[in-house]
FIDREN-538911 format. One record per residue: residue in one letter; x, z, y of N, C-alpha, C in turn. Coordinates in steps of 0.02 Angstrom, whole numbers, plus 32768, in hexadecimal, padded with zeros to 4 digits. Atoms other than C-alpha are relative to their C-alpha. Example, Ala and Ser with C-alpha at 12.3 -4.5 7.8 and 13.67 -1.06 7.14 Angstrom:
2
A802D80007FC5826781867F1F802D8000803C S7FD67FFD7FC582AC81657FCB7FD980258037 
This chain:
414
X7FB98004801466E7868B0A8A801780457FE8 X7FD37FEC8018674487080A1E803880218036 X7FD27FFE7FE167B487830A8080407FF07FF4 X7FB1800480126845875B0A2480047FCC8010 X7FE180507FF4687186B30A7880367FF07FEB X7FBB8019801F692186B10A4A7FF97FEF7FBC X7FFE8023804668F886A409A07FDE7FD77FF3 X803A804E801A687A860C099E80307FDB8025 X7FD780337FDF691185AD0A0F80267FEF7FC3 X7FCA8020802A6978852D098D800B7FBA8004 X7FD4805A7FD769E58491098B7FB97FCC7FE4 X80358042801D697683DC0974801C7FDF7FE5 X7FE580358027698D836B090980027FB58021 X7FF180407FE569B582A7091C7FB97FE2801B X8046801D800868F6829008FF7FE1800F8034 X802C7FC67FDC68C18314097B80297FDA8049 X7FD480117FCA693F82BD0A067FBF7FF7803C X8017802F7FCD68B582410A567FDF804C8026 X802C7FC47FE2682782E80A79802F8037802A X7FCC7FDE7FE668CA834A0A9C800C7FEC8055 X7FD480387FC2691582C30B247FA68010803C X80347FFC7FC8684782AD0B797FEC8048800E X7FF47FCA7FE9683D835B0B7A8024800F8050 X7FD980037FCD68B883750BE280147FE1804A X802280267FD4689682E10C537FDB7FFB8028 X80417FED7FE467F783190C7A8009802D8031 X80067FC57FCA682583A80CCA804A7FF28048 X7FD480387FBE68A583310D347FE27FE78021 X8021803E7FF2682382C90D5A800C7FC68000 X7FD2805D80146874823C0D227FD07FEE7FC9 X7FEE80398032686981C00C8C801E7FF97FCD X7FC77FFD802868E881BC0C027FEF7FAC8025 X7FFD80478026692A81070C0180497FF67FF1 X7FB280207FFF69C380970BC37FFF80117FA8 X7FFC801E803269FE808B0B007FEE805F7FE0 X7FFE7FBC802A6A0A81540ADC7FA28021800D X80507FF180076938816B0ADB7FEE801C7FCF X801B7FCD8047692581800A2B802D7FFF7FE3 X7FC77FD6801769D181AB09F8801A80308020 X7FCD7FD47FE76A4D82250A2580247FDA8022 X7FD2801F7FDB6AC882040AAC804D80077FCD X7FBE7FDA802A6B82820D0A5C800B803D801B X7FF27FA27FEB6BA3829B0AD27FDE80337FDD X802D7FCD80156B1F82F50A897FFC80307FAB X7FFD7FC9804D6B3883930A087FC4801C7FF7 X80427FDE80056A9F83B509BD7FFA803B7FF1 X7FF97FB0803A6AE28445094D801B80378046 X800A7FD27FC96AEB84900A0F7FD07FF9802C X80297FFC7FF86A5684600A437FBC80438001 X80437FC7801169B484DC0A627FC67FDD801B X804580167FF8690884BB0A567FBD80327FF8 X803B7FD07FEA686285280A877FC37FBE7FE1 X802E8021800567D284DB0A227FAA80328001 X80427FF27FEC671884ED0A457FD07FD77FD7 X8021802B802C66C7849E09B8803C7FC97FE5 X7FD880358014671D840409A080027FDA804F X7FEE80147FBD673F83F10A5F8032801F8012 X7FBD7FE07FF067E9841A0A9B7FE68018804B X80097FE57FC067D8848F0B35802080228020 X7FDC7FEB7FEB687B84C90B5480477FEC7FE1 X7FD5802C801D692E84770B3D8045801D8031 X7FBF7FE77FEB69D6849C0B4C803D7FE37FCD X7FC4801980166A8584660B1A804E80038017 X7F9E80067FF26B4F846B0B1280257FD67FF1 X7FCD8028800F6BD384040B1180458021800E X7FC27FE77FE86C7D84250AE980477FDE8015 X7FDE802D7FC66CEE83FF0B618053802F8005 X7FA97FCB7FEC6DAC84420B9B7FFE7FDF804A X7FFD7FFE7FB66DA884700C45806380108008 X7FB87FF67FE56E4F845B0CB37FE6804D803B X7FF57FC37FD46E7585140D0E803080078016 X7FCA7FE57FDE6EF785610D7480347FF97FB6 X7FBA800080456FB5852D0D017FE67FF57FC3 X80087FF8804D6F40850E0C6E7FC87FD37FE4 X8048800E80156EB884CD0C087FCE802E7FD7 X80077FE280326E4085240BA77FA77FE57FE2 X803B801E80376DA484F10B2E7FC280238024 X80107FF87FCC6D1185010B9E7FAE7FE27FD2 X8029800D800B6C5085070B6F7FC57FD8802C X801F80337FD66BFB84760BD17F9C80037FED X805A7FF47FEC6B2B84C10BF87FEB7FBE800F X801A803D7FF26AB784280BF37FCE7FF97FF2 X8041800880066A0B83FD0BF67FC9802A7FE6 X80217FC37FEF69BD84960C257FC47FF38015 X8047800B7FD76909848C0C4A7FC980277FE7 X804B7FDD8010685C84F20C2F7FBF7FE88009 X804180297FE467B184A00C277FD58039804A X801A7FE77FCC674B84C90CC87FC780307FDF X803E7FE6801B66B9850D0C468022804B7FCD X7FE27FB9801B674B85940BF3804880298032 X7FDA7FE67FBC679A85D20CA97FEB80567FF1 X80087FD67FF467A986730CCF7FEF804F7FBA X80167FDF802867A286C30C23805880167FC2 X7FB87FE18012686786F10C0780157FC47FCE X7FF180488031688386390BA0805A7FEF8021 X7FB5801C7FD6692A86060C2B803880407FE7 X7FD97FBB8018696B86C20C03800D80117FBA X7FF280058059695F86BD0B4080307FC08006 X7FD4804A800D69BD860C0B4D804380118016 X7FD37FD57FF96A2786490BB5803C80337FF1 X7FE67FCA802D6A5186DD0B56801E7FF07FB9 X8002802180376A4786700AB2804D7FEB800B X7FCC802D7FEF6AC886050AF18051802F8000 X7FB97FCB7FE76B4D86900B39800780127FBB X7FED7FDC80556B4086E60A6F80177FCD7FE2 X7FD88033802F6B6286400A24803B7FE8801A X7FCB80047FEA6BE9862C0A8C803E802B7FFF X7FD57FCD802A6C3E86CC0A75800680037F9E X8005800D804D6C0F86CC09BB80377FE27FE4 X7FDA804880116C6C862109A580588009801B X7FE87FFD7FE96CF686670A0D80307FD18015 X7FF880367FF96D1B85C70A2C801D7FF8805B X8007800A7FCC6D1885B70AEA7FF4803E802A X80057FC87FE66D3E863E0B5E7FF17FF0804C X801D80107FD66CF085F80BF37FC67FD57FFF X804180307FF66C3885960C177FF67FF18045 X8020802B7FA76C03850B0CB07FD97FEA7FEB X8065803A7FFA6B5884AD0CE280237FF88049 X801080017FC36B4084660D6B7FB980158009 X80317FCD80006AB384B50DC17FE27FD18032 X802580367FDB6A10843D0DED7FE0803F8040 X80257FD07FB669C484DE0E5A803380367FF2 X7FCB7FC880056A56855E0E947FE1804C8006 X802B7FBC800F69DF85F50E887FFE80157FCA X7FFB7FD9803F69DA86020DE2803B80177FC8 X7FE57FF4803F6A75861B0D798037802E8016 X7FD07FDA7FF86ABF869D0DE07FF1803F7FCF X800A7FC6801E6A6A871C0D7E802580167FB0 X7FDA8012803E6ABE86DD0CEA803B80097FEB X7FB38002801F6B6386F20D0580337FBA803F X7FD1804F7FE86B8D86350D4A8004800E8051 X7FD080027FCC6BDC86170DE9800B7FCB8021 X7FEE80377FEB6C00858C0E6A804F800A800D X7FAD800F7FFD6CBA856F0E4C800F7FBF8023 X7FEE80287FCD6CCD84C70EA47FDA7FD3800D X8026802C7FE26C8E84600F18801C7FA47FF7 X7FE080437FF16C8383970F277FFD7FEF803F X80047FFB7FC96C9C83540FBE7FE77FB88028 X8024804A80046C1982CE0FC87FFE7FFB806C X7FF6801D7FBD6C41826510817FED7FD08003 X801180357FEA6C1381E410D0801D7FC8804F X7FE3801F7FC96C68816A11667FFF7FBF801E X800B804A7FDB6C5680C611CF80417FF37FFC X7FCC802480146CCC804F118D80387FE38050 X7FE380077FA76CEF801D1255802F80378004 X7FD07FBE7FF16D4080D3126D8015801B7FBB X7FEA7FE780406D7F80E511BB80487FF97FF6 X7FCC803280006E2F809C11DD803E80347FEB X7FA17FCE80266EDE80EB1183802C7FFC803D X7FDA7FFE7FD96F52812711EB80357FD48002 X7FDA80367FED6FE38096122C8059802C7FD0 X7FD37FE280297067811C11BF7FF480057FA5 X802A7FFA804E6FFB810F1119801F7FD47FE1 X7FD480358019708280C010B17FB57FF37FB5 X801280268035701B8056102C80337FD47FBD X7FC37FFF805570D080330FB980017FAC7FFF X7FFF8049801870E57F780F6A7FD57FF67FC2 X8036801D804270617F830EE07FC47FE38012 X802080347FF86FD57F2E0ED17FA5801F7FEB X80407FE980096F067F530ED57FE47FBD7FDE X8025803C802C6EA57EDD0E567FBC80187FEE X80387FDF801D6DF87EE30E2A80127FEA7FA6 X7FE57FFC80236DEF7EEF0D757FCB800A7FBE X801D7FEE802F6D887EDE0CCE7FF580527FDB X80127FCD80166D3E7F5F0C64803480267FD8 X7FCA7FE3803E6DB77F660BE0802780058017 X7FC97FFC7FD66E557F5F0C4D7FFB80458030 X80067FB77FD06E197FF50CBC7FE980297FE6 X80157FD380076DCE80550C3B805D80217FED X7FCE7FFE80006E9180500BFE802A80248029 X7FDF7FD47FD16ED680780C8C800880348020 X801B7FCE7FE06E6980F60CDB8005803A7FC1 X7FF27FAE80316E6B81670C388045800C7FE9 X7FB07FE1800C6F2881660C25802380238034 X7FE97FE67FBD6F3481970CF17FDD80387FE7 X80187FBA80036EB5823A0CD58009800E7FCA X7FDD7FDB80386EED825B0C34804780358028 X7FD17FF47FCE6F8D82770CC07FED80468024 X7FF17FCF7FCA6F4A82C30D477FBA803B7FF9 X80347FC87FF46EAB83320D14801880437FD8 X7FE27F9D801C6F2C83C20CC4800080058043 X7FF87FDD7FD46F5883D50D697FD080178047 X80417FF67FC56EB183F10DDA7FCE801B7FCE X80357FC980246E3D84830D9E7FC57FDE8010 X80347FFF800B6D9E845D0D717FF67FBB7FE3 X7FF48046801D6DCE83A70D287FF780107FAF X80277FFA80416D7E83870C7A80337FCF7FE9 X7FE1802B80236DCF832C0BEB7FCD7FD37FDE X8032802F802F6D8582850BAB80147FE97FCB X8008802980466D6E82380B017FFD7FBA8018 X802080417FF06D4981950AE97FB07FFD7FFF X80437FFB7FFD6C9581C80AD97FF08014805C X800980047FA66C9982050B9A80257FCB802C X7FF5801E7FBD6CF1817C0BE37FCC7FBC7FDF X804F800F80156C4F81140B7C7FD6800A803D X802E7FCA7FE96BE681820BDC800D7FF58059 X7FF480127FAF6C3E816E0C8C80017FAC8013 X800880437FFF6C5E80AC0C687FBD7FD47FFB X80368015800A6BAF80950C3D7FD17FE28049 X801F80257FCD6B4E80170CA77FC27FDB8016 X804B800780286AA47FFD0C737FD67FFB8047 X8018801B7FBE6A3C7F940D027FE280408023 X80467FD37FF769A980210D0A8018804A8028 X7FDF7FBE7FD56A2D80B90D5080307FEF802E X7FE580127FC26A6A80520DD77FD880028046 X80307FE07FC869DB80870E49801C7FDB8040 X7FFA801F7FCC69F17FEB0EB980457FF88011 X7FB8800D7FF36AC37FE60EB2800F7FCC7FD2 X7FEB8042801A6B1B7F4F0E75802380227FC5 X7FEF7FF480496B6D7F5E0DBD804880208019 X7FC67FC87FE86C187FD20DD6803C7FC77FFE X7FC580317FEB6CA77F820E1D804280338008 X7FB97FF1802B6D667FA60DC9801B7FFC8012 X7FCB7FFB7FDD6DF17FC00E25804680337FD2 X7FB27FEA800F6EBF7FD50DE980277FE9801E X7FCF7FE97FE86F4780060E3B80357FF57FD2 X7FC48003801E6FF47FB50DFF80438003803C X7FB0800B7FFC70A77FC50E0A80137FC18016 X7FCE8038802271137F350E16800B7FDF7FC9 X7FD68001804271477F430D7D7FBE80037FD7 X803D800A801A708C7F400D487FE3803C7FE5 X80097FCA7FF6707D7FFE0D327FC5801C8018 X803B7FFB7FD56FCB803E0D4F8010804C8026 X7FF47FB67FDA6FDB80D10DCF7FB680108023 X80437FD97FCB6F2980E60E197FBF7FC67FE0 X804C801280046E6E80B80DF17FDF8010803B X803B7FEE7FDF6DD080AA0E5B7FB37FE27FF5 X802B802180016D12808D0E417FC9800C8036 X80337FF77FDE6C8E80680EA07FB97FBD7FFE X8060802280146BCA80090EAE800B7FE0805D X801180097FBC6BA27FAA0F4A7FAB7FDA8011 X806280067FED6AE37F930FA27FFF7FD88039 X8003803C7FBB6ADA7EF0101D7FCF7FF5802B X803480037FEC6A687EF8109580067FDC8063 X800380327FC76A497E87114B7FC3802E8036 X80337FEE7FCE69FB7ED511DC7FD17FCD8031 X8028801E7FE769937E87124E80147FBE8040 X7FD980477FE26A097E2612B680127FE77FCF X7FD5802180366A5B7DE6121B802E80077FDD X7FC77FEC7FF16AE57E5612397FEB80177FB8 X7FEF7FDD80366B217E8A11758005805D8016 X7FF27FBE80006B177F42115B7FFB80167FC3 X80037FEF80336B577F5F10B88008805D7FF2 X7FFC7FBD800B6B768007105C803E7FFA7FBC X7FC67FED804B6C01803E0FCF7FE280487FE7 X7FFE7FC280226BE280D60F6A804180087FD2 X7FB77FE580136C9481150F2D800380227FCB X80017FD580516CA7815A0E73805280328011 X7FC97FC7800B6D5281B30E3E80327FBC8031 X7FB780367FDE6DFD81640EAC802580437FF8 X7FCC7FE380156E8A81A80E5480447FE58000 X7FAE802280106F4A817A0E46803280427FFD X7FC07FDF80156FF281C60E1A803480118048 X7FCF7FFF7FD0704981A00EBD7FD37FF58056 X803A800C7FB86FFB81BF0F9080147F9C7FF7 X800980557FEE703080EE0FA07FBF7FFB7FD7 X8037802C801F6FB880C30F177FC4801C8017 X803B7FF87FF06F3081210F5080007FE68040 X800B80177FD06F4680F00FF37FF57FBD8001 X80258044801D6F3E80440FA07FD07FFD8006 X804F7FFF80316EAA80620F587FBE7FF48046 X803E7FF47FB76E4C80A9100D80087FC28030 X7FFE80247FD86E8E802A10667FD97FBF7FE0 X80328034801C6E2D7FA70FF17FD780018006 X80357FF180036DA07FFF0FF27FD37FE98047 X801780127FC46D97801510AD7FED7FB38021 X800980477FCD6DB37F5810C27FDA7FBF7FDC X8035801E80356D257F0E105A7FC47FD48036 X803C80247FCA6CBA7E8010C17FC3801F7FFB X804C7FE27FF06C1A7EAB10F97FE880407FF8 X80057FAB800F6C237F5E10D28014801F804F X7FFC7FED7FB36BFE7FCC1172800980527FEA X80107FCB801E6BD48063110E8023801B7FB8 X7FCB7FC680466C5280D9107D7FE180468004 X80077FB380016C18817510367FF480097FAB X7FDB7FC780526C4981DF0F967FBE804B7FEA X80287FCD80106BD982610F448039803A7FEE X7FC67FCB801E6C6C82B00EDF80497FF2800A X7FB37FDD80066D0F82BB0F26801380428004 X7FDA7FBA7FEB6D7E834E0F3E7FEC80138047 X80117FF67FBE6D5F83B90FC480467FF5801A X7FC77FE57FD66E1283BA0FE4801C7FA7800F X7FEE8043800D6E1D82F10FD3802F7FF08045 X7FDB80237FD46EB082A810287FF67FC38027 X800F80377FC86E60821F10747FEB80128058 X7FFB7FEE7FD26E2F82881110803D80128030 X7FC880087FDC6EE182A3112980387FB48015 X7FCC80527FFA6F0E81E011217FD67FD48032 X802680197FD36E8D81B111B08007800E8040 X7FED7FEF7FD46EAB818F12577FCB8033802E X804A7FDF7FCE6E0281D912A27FF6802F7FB5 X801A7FE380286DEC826B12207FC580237FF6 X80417FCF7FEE6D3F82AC12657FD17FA77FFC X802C8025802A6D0181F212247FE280027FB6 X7FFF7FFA802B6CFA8228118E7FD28048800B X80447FDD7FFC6C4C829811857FEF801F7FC3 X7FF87FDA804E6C5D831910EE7FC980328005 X80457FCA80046BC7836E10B38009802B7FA4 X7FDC7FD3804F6C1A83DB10127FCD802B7FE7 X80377FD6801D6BA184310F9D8019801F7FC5 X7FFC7FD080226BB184A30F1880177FC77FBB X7FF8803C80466BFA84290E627FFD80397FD3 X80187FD3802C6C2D84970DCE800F80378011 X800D7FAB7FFD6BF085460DA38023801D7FCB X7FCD7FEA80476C5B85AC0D2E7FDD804A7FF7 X802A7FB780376C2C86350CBD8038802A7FD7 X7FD27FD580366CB886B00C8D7FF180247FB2 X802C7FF180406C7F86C70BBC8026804B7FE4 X7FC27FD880056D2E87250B95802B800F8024 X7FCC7FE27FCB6D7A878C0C1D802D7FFE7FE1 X7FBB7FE880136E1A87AE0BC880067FC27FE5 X7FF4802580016E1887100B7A80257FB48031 X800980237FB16DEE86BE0C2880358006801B X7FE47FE77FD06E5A87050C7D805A7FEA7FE6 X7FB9800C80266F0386F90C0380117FAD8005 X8004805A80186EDA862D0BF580217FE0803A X7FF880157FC56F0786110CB48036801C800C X7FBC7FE27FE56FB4861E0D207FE480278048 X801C7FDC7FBD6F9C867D0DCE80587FF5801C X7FBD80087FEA702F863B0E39801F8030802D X7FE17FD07FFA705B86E20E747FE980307FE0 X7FF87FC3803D707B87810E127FCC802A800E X80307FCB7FFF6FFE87E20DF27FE680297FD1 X800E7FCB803A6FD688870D977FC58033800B X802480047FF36F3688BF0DB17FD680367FD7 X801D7FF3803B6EB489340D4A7FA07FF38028 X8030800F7FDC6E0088E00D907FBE80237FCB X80417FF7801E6D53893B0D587FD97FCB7FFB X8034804780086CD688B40D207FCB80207FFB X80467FEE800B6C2888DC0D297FDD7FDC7FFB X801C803980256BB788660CB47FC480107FE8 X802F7FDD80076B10888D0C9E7FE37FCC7FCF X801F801E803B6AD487F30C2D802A7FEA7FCA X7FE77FFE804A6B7587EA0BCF802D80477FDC X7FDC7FBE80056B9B88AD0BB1805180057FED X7FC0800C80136C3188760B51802D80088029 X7FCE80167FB46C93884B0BED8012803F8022 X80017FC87FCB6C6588F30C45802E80267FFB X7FC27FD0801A6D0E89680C5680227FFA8029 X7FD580127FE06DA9895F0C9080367FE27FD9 X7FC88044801D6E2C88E10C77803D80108020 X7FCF7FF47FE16ED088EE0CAC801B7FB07FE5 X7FE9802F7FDD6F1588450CEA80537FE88004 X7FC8801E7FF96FD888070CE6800B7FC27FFF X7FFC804580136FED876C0D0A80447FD4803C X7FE180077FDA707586F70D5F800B7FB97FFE X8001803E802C709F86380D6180037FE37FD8 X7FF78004804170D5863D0CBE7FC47FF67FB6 X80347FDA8033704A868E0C697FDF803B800C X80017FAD7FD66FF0871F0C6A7FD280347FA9 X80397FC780386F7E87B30BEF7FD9801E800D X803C7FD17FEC6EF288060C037FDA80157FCB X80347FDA80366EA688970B987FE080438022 X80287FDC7FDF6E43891E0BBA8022803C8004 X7FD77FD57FE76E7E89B70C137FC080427FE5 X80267FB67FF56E468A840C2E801A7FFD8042 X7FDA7FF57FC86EB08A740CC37FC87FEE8043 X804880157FC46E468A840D6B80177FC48018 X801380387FE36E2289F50DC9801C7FE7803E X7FE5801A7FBF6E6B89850E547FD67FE8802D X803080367FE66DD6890A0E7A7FBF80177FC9 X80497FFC80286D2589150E387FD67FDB8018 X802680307FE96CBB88910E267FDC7FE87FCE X803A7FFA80386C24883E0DBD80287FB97FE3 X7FE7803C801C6C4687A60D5E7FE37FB7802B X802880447FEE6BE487290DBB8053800B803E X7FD0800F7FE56C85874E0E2E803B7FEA7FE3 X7FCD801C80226D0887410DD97FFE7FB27FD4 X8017803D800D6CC686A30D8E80027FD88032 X7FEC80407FD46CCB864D0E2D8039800D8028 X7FAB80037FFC6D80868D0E5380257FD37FDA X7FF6802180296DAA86430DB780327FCF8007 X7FD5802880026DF0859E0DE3801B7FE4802E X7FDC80147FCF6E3985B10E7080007FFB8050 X8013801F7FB76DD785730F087FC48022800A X80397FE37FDA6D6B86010F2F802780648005 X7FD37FC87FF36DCC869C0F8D7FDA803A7FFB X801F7FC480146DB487470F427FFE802B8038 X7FF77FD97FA56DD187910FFB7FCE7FE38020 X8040801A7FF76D3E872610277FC380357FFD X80267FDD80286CCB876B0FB97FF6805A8004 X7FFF7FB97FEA6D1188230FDB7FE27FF9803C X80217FED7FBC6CEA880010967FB480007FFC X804F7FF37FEB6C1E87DD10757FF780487FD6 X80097FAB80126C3E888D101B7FD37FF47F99 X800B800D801E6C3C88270F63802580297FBE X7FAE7FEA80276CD8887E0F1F800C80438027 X7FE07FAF7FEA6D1989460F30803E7FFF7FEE X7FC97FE6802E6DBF89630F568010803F7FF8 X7FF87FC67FF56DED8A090F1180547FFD800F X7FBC7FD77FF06EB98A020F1C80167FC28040 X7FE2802E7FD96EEE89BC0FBF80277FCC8007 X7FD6804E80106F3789060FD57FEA7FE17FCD X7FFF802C80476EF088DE0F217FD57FC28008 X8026803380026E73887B0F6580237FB1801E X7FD5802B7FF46F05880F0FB780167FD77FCE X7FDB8017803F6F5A88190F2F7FDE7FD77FE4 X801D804A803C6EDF87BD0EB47FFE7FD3803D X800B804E7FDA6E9187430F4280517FD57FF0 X7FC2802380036F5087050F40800A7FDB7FB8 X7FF88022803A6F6C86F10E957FCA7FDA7FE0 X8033803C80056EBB86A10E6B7FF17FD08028 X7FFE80467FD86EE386240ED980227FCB7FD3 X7FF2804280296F1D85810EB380197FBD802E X7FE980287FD56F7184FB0F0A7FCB7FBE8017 X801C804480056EEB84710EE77FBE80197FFB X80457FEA800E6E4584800EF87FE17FE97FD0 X8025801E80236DCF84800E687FE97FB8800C X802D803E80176D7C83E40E407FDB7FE77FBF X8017801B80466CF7839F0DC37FF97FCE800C X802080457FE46CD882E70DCE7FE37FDF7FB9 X80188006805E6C7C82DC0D147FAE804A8010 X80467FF67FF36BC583170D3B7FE6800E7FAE X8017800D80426B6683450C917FCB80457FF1 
């Protein structure tokens, strides 16, 4: 191989998809299957695509999608990392670090997007990069026996219906169209991603029943809340049913309707067993249960963020208290970044350009990237000795204002 790897990486064509797609696969240990094999998915931008060839064998793959991430008071245009992989036979020979690197220049370049997420299949590797675990999901699990809503859990006068495809794709994308400005780390869909989430294709139901549609009305016929979920039937050995639910997104406008919603869920025959991969860590259903230590939360790391444009970054977001700030950045794979910034920001709005003025806070970017949106405290981070403060209180100061009332959330995997 050629040391210059970055320059043999380029987008694939429509033709190049299928070798592209098993590529990539391979080093999943998976399969491809389902209709997108030897086409392109719609999600899929090829003209951001990268490809590492080895003859006429693809042996390294990578891709973006562009997306608009919800942040603290804001939105902003957001480079979505995807299908990252290295053959096992071209490891270890700086291929993840040229892509990498590839990726961050075409992203500045394009100045398009002043932030980048992945989710991250092994969390060892993409700290070196820059990226960041900004929020967690808060995948749980609970025995439907001790799952019960508290006897104060007003549930309202509307109404829970299960509910066709077309009727709930309706509903459900006119509610998060709603409510994902206001919860950081919430993605905006097309009609090509709610495709993509609606999609139901026997072969990626890995033993769950076909997805079951749930809306939340008004009175007045008003949709105020969605929920989906899969269910797995299974009979033990006395006879006794011991089903299972797996829980998708449960959203609504108003606590009744969601409390609608849980209370349907919870009271589903033969189901003994509920549990969620991706909710919120901060999900209000732990506070609408009478036994709240039934509910068995095992929260893991969701998306990783990648500050591209400090000053950009930073201006795009509100910080619900005042803050004036001048923070050193220290960036070692995107030099750009490295300096000092000086910081104003307040609920309103805020600016950030680069200073001479000494420093309050000093810190690398893989931190400040997972301050970012909200739900990861910069006083934290100072305590494992992640963050320097040089002017007393400042490190208060920011933790406060990069806070956020709501905890991140991603519930859009990709």
């Amino acid at each position: 191989m050629p040391d210059d790897i970055a320059a043999q990486l380029r987008p694939i064509t429509a033709d190049e998809w299928p070798r592209f797609l098993r590529s990539m696969y391979s080093v999943f240990g998976d399969e491809p299957t389902g209709q997108y094999v030897d086409t392109p998915s719609p999600v899929a931008e090829l003209d951001r695509s990268l490809a590492l060839w080895d003859g006429d064998r693809v042996v390294a793959t990578a891709g973006l999608y562009s997306l608009e991430l919800t942040v603290p008071g804001s939105t902003v245009p957001c480079a979505g990392v995807t299908w990252i992989t290295v053959s096992p036979t071209h490891r270890r020979r700086g291929v993840l670090t040229a892509i990498m690197r590839r990726q961050l220049d075409d992203v500045r370049a394009a100045q398009r997007e002043p932030v980048a997420a992945l989710w991250a299949a092994e969390a060892g590797i993409y700290g070196r990069f820059g990226y960041a675990p900004a929020s967690w999901r808060g995948g749980w699990s609970g025995q439907t026996g001790r799952l019960r809503l508290r006897r104060d859990a007003g549930t309202g006068t509307g109404a829970v219906r299960p509910v066709e495809r077309d009727e709930f794709r309706t509903a459900a994308a006119g509610l998060h169209e709603q409510l994902r400005r206001w919860v950081p780390g919430n993605m905006a869909r097309d009609e090509r991603w709610w495709d993509r989430l609606l999609s139901d294709e026997p072969e990626h139901r890995h033993g769950w029943s076909p997805q079951h549609l749930l809306v939340h009305t008004e009175d007045d016929g008003t949709p105020t809340g969605y929920a989906m979920y899969r269910r797995r039937q299974r009979w033990n050995d006395e006879g006794e049913p011991e089903g299972r639910i797996r829980v998708g997104e449960v959203r609504s406008t108003t606590p009744a309707a969601y409390a609608a919603l849980w209370s349907y869920l919870l009271s589903l025959d033969l189901v003994r067993t509920v549990e969620t991969s991706m909710a919120s860590v901060d999900d209000p259903l732990r506070h609408l249960l009478q036994d709240p230590r039934a509910l068995h939360a095992k929260p893991v790391d969701a998306l990783w963020v990648r500050v591209v444009d400090v000053g950009r970054a930073l201006s795009a977001r509100r910080y619900p208290a005042p803050v004036e700030l001048v923070f050193e950045v220290r960036d070692e794979f995107c030099p750009e970044n490295t300096g000092r910034w000086h910081l104003r920001g307040h609920p309103a709005g805020a600016y950030c350009d680069r200073t001479d003025r000494d420093p309050d806070v000093v810190l690398g970017i893989e931190e400040l990237s997972a301050v970012y949106l909200g739900g990861v405290s910069l006083a934290g981070l100072h305590a494992a000795g992640r963050v320097t403060e040089v002017s007393p209180g400042a490190v208060t100061q920011a933790s406060t204002a990069f806070g956020w009332p709501i905890a991140p959330w991603c519930p859009d995997d990709f």
